[in-house]
C-alpha positions as CSV (number, residue, x, y, z in Angstrom):
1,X,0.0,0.0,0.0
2,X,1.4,3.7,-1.0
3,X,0.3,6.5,-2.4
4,X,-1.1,6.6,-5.6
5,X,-0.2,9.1,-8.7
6,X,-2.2,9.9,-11.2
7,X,-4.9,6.4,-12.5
8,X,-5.4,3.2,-13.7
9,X,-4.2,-0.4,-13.3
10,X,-1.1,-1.9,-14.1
11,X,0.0,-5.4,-14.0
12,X,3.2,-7.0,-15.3
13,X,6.5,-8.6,-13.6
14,X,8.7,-6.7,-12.1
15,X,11.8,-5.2,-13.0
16,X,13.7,-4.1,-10.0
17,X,16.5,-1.7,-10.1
18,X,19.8,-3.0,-8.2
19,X,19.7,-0.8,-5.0
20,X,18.9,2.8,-4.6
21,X,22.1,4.1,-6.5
22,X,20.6,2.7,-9.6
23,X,17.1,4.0,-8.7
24,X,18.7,7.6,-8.1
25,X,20.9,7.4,-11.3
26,X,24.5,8.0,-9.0
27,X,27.2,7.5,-11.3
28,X,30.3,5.9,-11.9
29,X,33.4,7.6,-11.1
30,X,35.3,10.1,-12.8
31,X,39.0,8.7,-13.3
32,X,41.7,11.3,-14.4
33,X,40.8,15.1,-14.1
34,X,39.1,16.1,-17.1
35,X,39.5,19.4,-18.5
36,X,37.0,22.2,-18.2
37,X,36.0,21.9,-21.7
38,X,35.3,18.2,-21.4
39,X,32.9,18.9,-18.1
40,X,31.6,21.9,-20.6
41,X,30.5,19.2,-23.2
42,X,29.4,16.8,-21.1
43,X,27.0,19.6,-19.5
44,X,26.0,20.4,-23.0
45,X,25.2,16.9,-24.0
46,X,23.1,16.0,-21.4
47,X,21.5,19.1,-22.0
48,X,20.7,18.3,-25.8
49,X,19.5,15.1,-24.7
50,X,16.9,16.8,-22.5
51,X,15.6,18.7,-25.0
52,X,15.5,15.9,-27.2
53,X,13.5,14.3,-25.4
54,X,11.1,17.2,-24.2
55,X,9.8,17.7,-27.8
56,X,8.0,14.8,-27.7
57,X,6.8,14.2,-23.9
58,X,3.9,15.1,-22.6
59,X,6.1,16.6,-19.5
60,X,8.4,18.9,-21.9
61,X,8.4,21.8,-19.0
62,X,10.4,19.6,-16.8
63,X,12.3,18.4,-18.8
64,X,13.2,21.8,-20.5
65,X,14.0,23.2,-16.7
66,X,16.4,20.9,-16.1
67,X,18.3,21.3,-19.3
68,X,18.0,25.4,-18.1
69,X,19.8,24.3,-14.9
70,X,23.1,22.8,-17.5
71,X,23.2,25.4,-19.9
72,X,23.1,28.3,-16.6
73,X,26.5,30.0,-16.9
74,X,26.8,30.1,-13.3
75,X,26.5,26.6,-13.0
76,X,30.3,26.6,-15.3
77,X,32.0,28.7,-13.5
78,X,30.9,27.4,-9.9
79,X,32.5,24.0,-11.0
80,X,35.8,25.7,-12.4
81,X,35.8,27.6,-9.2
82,X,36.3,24.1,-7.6
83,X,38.5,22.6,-10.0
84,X,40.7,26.1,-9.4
85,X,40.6,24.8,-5.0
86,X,41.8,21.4,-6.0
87,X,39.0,19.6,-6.6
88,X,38.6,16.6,-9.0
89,X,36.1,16.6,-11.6
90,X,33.3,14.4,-9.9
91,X,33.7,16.5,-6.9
92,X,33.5,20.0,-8.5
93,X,30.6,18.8,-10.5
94,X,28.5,17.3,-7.2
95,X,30.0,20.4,-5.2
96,X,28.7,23.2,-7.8
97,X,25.1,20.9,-8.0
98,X,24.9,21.4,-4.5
99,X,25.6,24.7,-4.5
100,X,22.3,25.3,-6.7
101,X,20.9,22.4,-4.3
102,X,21.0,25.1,-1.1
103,X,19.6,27.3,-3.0
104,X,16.6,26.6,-4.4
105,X,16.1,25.3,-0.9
106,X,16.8,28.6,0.7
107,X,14.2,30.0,-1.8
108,X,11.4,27.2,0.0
109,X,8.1,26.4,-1.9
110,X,8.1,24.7,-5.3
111,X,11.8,25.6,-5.5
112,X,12.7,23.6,-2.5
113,X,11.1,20.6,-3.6
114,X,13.2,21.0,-7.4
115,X,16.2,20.7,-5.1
116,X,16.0,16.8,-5.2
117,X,16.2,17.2,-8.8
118,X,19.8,17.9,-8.9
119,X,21.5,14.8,-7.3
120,X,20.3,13.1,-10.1
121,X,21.5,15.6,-12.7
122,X,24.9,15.9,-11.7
123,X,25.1,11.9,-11.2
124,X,24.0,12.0,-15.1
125,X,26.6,14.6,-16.1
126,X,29.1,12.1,-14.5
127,X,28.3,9.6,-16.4
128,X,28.5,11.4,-19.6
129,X,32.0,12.4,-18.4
130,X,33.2,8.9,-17.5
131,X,31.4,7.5,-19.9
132,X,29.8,5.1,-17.8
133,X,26.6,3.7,-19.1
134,X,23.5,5.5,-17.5
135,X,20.1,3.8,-18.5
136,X,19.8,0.0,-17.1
137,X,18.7,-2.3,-19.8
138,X,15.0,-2.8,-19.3
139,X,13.3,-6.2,-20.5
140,X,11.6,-6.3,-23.9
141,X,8.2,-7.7,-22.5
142,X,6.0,-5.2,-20.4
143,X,7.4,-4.6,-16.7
144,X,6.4,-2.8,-13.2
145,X,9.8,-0.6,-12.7
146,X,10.2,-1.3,-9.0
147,X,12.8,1.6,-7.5
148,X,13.6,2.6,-4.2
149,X,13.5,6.5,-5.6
150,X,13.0,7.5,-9.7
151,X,14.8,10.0,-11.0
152,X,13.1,13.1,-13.4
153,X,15.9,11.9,-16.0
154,X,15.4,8.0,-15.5
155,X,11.7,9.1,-15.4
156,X,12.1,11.0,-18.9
157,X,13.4,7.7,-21.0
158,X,10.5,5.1,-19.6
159,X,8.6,6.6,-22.7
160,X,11.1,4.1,-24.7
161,X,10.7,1.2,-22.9
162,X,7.9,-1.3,-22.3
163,X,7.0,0.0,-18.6
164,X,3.3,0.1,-18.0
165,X,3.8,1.0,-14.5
166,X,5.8,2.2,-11.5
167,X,6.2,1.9,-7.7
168,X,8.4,3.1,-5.6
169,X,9.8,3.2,-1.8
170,X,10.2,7.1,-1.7
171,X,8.7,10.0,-3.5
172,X,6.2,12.9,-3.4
173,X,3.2,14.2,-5.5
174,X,5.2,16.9,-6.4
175,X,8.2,15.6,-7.6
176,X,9.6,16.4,-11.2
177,X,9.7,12.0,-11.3
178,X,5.9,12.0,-10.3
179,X,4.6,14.9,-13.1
180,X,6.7,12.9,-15.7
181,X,5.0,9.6,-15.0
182,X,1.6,11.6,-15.0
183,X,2.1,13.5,-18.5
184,X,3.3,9.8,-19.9
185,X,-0.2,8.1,-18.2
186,X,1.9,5.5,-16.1
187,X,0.3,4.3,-13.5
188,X,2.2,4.7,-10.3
189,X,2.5,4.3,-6.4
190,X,4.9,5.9,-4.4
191,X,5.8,5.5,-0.4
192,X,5.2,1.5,-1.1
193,X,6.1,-0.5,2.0
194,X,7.9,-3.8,1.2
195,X,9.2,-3.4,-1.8
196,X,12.6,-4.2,-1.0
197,X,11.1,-8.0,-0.7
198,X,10.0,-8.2,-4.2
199,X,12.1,-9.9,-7.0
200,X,12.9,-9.8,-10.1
201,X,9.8,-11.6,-12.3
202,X,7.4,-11.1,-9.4
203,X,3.9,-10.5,-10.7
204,X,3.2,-6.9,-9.8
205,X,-0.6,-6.0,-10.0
206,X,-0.9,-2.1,-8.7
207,X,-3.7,0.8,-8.6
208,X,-2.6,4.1,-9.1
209,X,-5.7,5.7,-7.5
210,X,-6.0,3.3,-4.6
211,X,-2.4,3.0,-3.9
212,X,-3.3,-0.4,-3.5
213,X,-0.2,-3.0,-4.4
214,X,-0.5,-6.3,-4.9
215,X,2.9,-8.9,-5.0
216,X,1.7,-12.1,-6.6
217,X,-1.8,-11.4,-7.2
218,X,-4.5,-14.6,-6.9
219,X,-6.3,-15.3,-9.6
220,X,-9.2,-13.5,-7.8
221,X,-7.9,-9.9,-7.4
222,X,-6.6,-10.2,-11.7
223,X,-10.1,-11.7,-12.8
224,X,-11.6,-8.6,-10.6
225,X,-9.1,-5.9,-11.9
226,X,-8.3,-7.3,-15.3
227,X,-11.1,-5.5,-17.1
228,X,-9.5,-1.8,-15.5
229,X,-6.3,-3.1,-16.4
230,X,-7.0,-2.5,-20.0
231,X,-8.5,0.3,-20.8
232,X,-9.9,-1.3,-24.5
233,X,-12.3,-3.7,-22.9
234,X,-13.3,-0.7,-19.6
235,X,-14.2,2.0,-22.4
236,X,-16.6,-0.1,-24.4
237,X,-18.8,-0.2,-20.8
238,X,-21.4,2.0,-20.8
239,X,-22.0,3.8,-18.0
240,X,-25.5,2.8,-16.6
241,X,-28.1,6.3,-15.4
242,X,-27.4,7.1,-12.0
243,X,-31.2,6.6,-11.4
244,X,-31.0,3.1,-12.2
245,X,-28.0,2.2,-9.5
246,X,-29.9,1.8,-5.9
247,X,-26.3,3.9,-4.2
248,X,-24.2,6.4,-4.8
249,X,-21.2,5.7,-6.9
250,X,-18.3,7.9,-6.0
251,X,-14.5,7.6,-6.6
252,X,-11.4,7.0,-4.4
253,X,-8.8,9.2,-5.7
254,X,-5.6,10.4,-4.8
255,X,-4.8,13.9,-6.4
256,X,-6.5,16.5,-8.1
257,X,-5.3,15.7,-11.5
258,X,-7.2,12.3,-11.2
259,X,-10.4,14.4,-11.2
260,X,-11.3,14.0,-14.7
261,X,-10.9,10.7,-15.2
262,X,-13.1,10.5,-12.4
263,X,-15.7,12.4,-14.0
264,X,-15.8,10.6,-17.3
265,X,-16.3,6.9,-15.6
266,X,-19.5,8.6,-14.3
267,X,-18.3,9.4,-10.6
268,X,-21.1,10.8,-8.9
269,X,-18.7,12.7,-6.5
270,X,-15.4,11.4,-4.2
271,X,-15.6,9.0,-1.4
272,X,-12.5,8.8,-0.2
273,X,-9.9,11.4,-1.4
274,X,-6.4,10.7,0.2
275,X,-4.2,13.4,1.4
276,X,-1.2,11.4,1.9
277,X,0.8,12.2,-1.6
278,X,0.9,15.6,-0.2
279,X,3.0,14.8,2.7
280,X,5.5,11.6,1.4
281,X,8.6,12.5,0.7
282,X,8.7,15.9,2.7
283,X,10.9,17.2,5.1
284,X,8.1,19.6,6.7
285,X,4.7,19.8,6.3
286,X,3.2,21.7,3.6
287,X,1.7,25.2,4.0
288,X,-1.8,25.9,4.9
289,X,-1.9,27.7,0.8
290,X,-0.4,24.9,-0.9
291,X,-2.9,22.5,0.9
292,X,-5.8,25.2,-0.2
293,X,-4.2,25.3,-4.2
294,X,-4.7,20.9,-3.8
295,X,-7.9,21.0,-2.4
296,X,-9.6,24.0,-4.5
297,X,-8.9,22.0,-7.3
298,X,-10.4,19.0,-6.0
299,X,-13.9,20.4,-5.3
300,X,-13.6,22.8,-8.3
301,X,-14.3,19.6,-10.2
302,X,-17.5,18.0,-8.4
303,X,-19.6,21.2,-7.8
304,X,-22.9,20.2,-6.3
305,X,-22.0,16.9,-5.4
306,X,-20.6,15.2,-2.2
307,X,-16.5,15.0,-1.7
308,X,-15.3,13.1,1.1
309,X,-11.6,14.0,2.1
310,X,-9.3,11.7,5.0
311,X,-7.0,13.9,6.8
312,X,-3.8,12.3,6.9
313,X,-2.8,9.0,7.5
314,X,0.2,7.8,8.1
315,X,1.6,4.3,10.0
316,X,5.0,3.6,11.3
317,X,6.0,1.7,7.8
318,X,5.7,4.8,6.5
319,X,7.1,7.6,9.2
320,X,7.1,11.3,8.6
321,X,10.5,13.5,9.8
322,X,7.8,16.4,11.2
323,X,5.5,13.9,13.3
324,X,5.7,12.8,16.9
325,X,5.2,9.0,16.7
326,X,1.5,8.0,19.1
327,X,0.1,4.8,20.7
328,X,0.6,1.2,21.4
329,X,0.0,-1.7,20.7
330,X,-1.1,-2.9,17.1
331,X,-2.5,0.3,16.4
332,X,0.4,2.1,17.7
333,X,1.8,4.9,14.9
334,X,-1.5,4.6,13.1
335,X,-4.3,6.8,12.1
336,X,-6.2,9.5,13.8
337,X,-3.8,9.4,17.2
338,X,-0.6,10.3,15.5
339,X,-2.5,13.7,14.6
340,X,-3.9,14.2,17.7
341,X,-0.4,13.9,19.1
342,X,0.7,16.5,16.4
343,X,-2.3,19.0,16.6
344,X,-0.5,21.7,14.7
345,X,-0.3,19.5,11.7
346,X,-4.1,18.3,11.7
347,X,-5.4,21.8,12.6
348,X,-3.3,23.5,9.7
349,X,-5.2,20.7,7.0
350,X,-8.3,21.0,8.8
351,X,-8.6,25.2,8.3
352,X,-7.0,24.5,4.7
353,X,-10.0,22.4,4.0
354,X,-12.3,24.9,5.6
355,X,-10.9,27.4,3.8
356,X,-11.4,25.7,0.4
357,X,-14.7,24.8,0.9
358,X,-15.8,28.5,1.0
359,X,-14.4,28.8,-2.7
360,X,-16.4,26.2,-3.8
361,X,-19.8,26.4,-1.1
362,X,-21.6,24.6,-4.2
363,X,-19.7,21.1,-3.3
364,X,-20.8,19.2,-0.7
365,X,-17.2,18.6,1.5
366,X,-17.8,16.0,3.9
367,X,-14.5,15.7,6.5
368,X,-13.5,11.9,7.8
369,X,-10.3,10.6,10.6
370,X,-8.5,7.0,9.9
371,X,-8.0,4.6,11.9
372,X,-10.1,5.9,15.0
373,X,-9.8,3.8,18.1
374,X,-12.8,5.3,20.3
375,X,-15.5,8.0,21.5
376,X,-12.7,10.3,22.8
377,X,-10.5,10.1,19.7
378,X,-14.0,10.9,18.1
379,X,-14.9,14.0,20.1
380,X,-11.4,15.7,20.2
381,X,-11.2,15.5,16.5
382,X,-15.0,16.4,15.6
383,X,-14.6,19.2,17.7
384,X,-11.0,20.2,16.2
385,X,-13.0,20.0,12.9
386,X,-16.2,22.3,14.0
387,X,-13.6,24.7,15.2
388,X,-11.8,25.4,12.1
389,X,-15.3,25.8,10.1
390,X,-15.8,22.3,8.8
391,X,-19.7,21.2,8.5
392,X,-19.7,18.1,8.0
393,X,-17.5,15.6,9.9
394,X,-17.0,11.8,9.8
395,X,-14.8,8.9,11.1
396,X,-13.5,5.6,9.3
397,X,-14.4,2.2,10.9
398,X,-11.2,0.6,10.7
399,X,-10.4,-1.1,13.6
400,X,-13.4,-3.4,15.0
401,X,-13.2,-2.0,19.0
402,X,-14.7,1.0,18.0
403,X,-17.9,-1.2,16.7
404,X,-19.1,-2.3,19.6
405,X,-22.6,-1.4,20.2
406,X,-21.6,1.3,23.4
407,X,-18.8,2.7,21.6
408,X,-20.2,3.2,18.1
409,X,-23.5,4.3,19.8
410,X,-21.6,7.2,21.8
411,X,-19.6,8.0,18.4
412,X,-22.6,7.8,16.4
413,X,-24.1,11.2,18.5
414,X,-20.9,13.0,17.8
415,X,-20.7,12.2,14.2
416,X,-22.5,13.3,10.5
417,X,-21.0,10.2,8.8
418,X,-19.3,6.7,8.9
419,X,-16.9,5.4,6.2
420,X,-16.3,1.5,6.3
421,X,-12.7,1.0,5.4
422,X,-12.6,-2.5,4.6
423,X,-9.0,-3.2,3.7
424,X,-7.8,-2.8,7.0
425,X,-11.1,-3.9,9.2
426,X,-11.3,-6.9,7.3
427,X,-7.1,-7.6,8.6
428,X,-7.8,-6.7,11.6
429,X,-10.7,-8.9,12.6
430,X,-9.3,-11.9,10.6
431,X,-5.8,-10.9,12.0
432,X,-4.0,-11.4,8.8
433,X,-1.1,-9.2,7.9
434,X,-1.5,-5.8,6.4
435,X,1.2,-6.0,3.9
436,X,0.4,-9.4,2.6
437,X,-1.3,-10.6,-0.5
438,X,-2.9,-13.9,1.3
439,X,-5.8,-11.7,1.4
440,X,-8.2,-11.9,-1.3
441,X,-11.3,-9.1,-1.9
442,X,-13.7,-12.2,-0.4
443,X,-12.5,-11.9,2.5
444,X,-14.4,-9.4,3.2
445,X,-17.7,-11.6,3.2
446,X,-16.1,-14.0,6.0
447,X,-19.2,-13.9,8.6
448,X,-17.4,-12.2,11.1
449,X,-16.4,-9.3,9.0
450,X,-19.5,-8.6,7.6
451,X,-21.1,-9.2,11.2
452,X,-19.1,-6.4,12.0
453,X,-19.4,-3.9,9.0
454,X,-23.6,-5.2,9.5
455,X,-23.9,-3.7,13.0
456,X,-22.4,-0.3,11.7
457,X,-24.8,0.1,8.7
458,X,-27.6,-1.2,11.1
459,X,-26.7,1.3,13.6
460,X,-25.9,4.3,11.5
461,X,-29.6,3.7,9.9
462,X,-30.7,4.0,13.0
463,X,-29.1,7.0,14.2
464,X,-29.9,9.1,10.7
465,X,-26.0,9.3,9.8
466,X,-25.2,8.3,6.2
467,X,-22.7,4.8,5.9
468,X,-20.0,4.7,3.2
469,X,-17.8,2.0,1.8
470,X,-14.4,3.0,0.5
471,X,-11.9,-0.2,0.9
472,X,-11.3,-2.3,-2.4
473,X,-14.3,-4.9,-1.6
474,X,-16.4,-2.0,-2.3
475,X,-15.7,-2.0,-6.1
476,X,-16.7,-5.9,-6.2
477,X,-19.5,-6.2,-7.3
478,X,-20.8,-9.7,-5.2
479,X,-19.7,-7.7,-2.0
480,X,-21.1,-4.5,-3.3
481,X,-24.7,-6.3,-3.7
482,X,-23.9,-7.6,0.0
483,X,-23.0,-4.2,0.8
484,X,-26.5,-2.8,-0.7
485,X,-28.6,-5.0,0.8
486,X,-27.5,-4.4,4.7
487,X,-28.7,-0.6,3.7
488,X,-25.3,1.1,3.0
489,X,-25.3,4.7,1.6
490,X,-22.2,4.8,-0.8
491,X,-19.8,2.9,-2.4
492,X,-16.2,4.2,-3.4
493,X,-13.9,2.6,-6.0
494,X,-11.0,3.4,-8.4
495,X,-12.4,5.2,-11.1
496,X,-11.3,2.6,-14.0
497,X,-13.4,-0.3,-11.7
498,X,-16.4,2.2,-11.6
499,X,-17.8,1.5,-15.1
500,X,-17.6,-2.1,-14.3
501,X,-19.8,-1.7,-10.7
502,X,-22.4,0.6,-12.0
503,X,-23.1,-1.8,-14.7
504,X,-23.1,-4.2,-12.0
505,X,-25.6,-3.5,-9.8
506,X,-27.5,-0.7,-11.9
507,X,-31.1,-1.9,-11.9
508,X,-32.2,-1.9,-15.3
């Protein structure tokens, strides 16, 4: 499980890169001590090569920003300023790249976060120099490129290969690496956990818009996502009228630029929207305006209809550098408790939200916590949420101590919504391991899961407050009709599996 960016399904073997210098493009040494007018050329042909290659990707603004960067006259005379104290090529080239590293992150903002860039850059001029070879010779059958970290310039030569997805250990939404494998449609999932355990020829089956990863598939989960998984067969369904399907249909997405592929597989609004991509990768949280930028665009695209947004959530496979770590136990490092533990980073997204929503009062944005243990988790955060503005507020039923009849009762007063995550509810009452892929979508219909995610529906009836699905089993369609018949509300899927469930279940 990561983060997704961009859509879609992917599924092929994988191809792992060797270790993270691979996966981050460091280079070879640099033997001798080249002249400036070799380090001058070798600058210039990586540059040509970028340009090259911008003219026909979809991504040609990054690329042509990074050739800027070797063509900048400063950049020259920063490395001969090293060569003059001494230093040997390689080193004058990394010292003068980090030299532009400090300060773009001096500048902060969307410069800050180009900084990364440059590592890779200079590793490529390197390799020009020494003549090392830089590109790692990628199978001739379609592969999953599995990668600790991808560089923008490894990113930027996929187009020529037979990748039809990505997923990596590190990386963030705003990357250079994660627009590139946007503009080229590549499905992708970044912040994985466990990918250092796959091998090479592993069957890799991933969803970009779930995050979703799965490492040797059963033949369940590929019959399920093998129609999504090419787009061919998915495009020919048509997409049934929303009067005939007895719930709403609504999408699971991961980042605003997924919003009109949404939208055109007949999303009737978002269920779950995850703010996770926004977070991976960074050193500090982001700003309370970048977080509005994100989110205006989110409800810009679904005016008049409901959009459901998780505050963060983040586990101890997947730590943050700016969060205090929380709890005990199983649970321990999870959900809702790390935030409360780190109130100044759940109040900041909770008054971007608010403030987002007043751009768009036409969309209906409906709040929700993961992973929340109990009624006093519940009232600190509901109330954290009223303060900063926020209408309507919800919690996910993850974990099953927080369905029992006097707890969910006592959370039910406090509450607007539920959202039924069944990924990890379904692990935790069958106690099988998060990470694993022994657990296939039907699962979720063992008896005591469904005794479980029964109660809450039957309960939340009771109480007037709507019940959601948004874990994978909702975009099956023999749980889905389970799902409908206990009384749910909503059900929330990838937006390539949403064609497939409306037809489904429609009606007619």
């Amino acid at each position: 499980m990561g983060a997704g960016v961009g859509s879609g399904i992917a599924t092929a073997p994988a191809f792992v890169l060797p270790n993270v210098h691979q996966s981050l493009g460091l280079a070879s040494g640099v033997t001798g001590r080249p002249r400036i007018h070799s380090i001058e050329v070798a600058l210039n042909t990586v540059a040509d090569e970028l340009d090259k290659s911008a003219q026909a990707h979809e991504s040609a603004d990054v690329l042509f920003a990074l050739s800027a960067i070797l063509r900048d006259p400063v950049l020259l005379e920063t490395i001969k300023a090293f060569l003059a104290e001494g230093s040997g090529a390689e080193r004058g080239i990394r010292g003068a790249f980090n030299s532009f590293a400090r300060k773009l992150e001096k500048a902060g903002g969307y410069f800050a976060e180009r900084s990364q860039d440059l590592t890779a850059l200079s590793a490529r001029v390197i390799d020009e120099l020494s003549g090392a070879k830089s590109d790692p010779d990628f199978p001739d059958e379609p592969f999953v490129l599995v990668a600790a970290e991808l560089s923008p310039l490894l990113a930027s030569t996929l187009k020529k290969t037979k990748v039809v997805g990505i997923l990596t250990e590190r990386g963030s939404a705003t990357s250079h690496s994660a627009i590139i494998a946007r503009g080229a449609n590549l499905p992708t999932v970044m912040g994985a956990v466990g990918i250092q355990n796959i091998l090479n020829g592993d069957l890799i089956l991933l969803d970009a818009t779930s995050g979703q990863v799965f490492i040797a598939p059963t033949a369940e989960e590929i019959r399920h996502y093998s129609e999504a998984a090419y787009p061919s067969t998915s495009i020919m369904l048509t997409i049934p009228d929303p009067d005939d399907i007895p719930v709403k249909i609504l999408a699971n997405l991961g980042s605003s630029f997924e919003v009109p592929t949404a939208v055109r597989a007949g999303a009737q609004g978002v269920g779950l929207y995850r703010t996770e991509l926004l977070y991976l990768g960074e050193e500090n949280p982001p700003t309370k305006d970048a977080q509005i930028f994100e989110y205006t665009k989110l409800l810009a695209g679904f005016q008049g209809k409901r959009v459901v947004v998780r505050v963060l959530d983040i586990d101890v496979d997947k730590p943050l550098p700016f969060l205090r770590p929380a709890g005990q136990g199983r649970y321990a490092n999870r959900g809702l408790q790390v935030l409360l533990a780190n109130p100044a980073v759940l109040q900041t997204q909770l008054e971007a939200l608010a403030a987002a929503a007043e751009y768009y009062p036409a969309t209906e944005l409906w709040v929700m916590a993961p992973m929340v243990l109990d009624e006093k988790e519940t009232k600190a955060f509901v109330n954290m949420a009223r303060a900063a503005g926020l209408a309507n507020v919800g919690i996910m039923i993850e974990v099953p101590e927080i369905a029992k009849p006097r707890i969910l009762n006592k959370v039910l007063k406090m509450v607007d919504f539920l959202s039924i995550g069944t990924n990890d509810l379904t692990q935790y009452v069958l106690g099988k391991n998060r990470y694993g892929s022994t657990m296939p979508l039907s699962d979720v219909r063992n008896h005591r899961v469904l005794s479980v995610i029964d109660a809450v529906i039957t309960a939340g009836r009771a109480a007037g407050k709507p019940v959601g699905i948004c874990g994978e089993a909702a975009s099956d369609p023999v749980s889905a009709k389970v799902f409908i018949a206990m009384g749910v509300d909503s059900l929330s899927a990838s937006p390539s599996l949403i064609p497939a469930l409306a037809s489904a279940i429609s009606l007619a």
